[in-house]
Wavefront OBJ file of the C-alpha trace (Angstrom):
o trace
v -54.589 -46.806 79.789
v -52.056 -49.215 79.580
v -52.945 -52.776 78.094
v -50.958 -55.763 79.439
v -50.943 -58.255 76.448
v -48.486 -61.284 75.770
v -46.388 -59.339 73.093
v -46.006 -56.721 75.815
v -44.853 -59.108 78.484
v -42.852 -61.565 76.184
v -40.647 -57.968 74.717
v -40.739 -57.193 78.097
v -38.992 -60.858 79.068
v -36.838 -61.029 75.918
v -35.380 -57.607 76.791
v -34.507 -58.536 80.810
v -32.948 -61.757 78.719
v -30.866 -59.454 76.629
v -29.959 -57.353 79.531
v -28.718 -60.812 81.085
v -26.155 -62.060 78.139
v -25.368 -58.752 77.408
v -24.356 -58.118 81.489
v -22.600 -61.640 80.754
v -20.927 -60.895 77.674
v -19.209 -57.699 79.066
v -18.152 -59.391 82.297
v -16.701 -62.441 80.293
v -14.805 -59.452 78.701
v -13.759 -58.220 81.225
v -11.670 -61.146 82.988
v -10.525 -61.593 79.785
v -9.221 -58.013 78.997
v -7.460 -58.561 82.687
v -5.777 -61.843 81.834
v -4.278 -60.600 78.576
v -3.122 -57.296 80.087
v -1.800 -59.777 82.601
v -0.009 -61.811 80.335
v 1.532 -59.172 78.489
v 2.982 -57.483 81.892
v 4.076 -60.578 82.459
v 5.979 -60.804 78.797
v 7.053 -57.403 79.578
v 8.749 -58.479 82.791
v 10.668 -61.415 81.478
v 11.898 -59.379 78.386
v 13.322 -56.989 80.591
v 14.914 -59.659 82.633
v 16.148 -61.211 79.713
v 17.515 -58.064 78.844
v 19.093 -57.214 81.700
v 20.837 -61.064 81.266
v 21.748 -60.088 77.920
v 23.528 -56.717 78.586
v 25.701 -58.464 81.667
v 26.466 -60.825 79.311
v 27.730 -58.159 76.314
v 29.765 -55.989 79.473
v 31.526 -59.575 80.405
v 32.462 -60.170 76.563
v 33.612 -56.412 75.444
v 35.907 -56.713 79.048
v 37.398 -60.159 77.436
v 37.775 -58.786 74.287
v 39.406 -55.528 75.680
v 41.564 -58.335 77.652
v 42.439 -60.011 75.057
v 43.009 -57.470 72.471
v 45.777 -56.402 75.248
v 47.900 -59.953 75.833
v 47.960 -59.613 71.777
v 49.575 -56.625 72.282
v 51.843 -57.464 74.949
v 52.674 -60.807 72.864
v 53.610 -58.706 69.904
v 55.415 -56.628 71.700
v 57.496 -59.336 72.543
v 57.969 -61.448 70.119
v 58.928 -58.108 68.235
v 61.787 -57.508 70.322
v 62.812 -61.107 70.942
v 63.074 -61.415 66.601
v 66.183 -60.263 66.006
v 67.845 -61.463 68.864
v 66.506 -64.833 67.935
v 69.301 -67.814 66.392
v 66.676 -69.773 65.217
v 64.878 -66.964 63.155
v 68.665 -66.493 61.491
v 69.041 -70.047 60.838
v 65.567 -69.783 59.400
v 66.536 -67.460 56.874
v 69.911 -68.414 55.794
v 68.655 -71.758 55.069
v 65.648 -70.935 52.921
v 68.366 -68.092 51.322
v 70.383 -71.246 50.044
v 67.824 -72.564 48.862
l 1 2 3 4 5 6 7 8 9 10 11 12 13 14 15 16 17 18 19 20 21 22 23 24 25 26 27 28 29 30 31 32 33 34 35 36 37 38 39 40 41 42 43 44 45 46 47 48 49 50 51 52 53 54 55 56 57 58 59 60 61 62 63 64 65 66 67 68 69 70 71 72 73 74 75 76 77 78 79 80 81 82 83 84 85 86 87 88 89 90 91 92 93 94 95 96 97 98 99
């Protein structure tokens, strides 16, 4: 038969111990797995948000560029047509051609 002795019950003790931390250990895991998946849905989300900022943001400029890039045009436009009707641009000339 079976012989109760303190080795038995002390292995016996020291393995309902290890069952303990070890129980402890995975559960402290646990929470902790949760917090960083957590965190990094939560780093997710405000990339994407920042994203979403930053994309707005590039539409806004490539619309004032595209603005922009037509009142140079229009300008050119004009001041190309307004040159040689222009006195001043004349004078201009003539006076450095004396020169």
């Amino acid at each position: 038969m079976f012989q109760l002795t303190l080795n038995t019950v002390t292995s016996w003790t020291k393995g309902s111990d290890d069952d303990g931390r070890r129980m402890k250990r995975r559960e402290k895991n646990r929470v902790a797995a949760q917090k960083s998946r957590k965190r990094q849905t939560q780093r997710a989300d405000l990339l994407h948000q920042a994203c979403e900022v930053l994309e707005e943001r590039n539409r806004n400029l490539r619309r004032e560029v595209d603005s922009l890039s037509e009142e140079q045009y229009l300008l050119t436009e004009a001041l190309r047509t307004h040159e040689p009707l222009c006195p001043i641009m004349h004078l201009g000339v003539a006076s450095s051609d004396n020169r």
